[in-house]
C-alpha positions as CSV (number, residue, x, y, z in Angstrom):
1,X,-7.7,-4.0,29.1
2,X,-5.5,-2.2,31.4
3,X,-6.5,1.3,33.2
4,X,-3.0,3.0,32.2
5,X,-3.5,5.0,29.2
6,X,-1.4,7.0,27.9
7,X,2.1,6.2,29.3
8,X,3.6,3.5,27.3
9,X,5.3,4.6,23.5
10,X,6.5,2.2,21.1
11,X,8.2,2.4,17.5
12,X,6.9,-0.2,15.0
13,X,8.0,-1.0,11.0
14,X,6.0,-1.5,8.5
15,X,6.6,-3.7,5.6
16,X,8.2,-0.8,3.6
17,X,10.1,-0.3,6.3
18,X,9.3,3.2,8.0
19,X,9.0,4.1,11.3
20,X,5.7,5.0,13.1
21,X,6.2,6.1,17.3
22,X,2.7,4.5,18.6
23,X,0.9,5.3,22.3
24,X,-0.6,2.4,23.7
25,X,-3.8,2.8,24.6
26,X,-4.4,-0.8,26.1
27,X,-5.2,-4.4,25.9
28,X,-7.5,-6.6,25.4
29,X,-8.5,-10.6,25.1
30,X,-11.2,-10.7,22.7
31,X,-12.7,-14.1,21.2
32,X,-9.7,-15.4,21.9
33,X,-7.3,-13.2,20.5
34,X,-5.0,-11.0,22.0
35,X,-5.5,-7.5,20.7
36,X,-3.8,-3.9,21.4
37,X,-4.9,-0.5,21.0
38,X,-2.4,2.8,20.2
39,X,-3.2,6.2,18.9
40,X,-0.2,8.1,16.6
41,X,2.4,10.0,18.7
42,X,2.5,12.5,16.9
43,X,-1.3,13.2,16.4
44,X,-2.2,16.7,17.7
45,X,-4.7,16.7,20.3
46,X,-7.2,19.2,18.7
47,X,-7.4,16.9,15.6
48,X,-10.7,15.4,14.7
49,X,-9.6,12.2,12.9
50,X,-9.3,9.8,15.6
51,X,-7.2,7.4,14.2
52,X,-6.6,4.3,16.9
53,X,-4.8,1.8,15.4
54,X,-5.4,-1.6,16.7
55,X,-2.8,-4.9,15.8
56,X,-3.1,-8.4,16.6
57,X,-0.8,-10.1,18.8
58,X,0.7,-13.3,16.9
59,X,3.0,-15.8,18.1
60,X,5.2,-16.3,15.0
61,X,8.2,-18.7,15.8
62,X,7.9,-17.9,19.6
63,X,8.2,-14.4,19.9
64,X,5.0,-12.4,20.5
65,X,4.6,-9.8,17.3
66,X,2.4,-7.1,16.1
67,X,0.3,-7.9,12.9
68,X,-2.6,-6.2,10.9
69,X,-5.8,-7.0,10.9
70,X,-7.3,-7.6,7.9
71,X,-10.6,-9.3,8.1
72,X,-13.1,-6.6,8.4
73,X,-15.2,-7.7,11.0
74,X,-12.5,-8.9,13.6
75,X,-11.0,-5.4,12.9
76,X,-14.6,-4.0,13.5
77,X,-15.2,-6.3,16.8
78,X,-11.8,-5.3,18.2
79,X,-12.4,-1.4,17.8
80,X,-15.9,-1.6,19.1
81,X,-14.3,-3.4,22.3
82,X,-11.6,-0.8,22.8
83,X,-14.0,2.6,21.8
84,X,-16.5,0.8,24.7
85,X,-13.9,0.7,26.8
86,X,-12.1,4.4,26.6
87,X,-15.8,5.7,26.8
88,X,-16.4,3.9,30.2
89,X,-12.9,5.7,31.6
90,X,-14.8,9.1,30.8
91,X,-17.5,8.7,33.0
């Protein structure tokens, strides 16, 4: 994972097709697999919720893209990686 959070902002699409502006936190290999970590743009710093949302790269026809993770345990693996590492900047 990188040491530059906060500075990079991207807009993905969901399958129903709406918009979501995303900070990336960073990246990471993990097992394997290529993983990144973003919090909401729009999420309000005093908010308690942290909700990091963490996709999968995937090569799909040979373009890198951003995919869900839906097996419990990678998605579980993947968080614990990137939590580990933002507590490590704090100290």
């Amino acid at each position: 994972m990188n040491g530059d959070f906060g500075n990079d902002f991207i807009t993905i699409t969901d399958e129903n097709g709406s918009e979501f502006e995303l900070e990336h936190l960073g990246t990471a290999e993990i097992n394997g697999g290529l993983y990144m970590a973003f919090l909401p743009a729009d999420m309000d710093e005093d908010d308690e919720d942290f909700g990091m949302v963490i996709l999968k790269v995937m090569d799909e026809d040979g373009e890198e893209v951003l995919v869900s993770i839906d097996d419990e345990n990678e998605l579980n693996v993947a968080y614990d990686h990137f939590i580990g590492q933002l507590l490590d900047e704090e100290q």
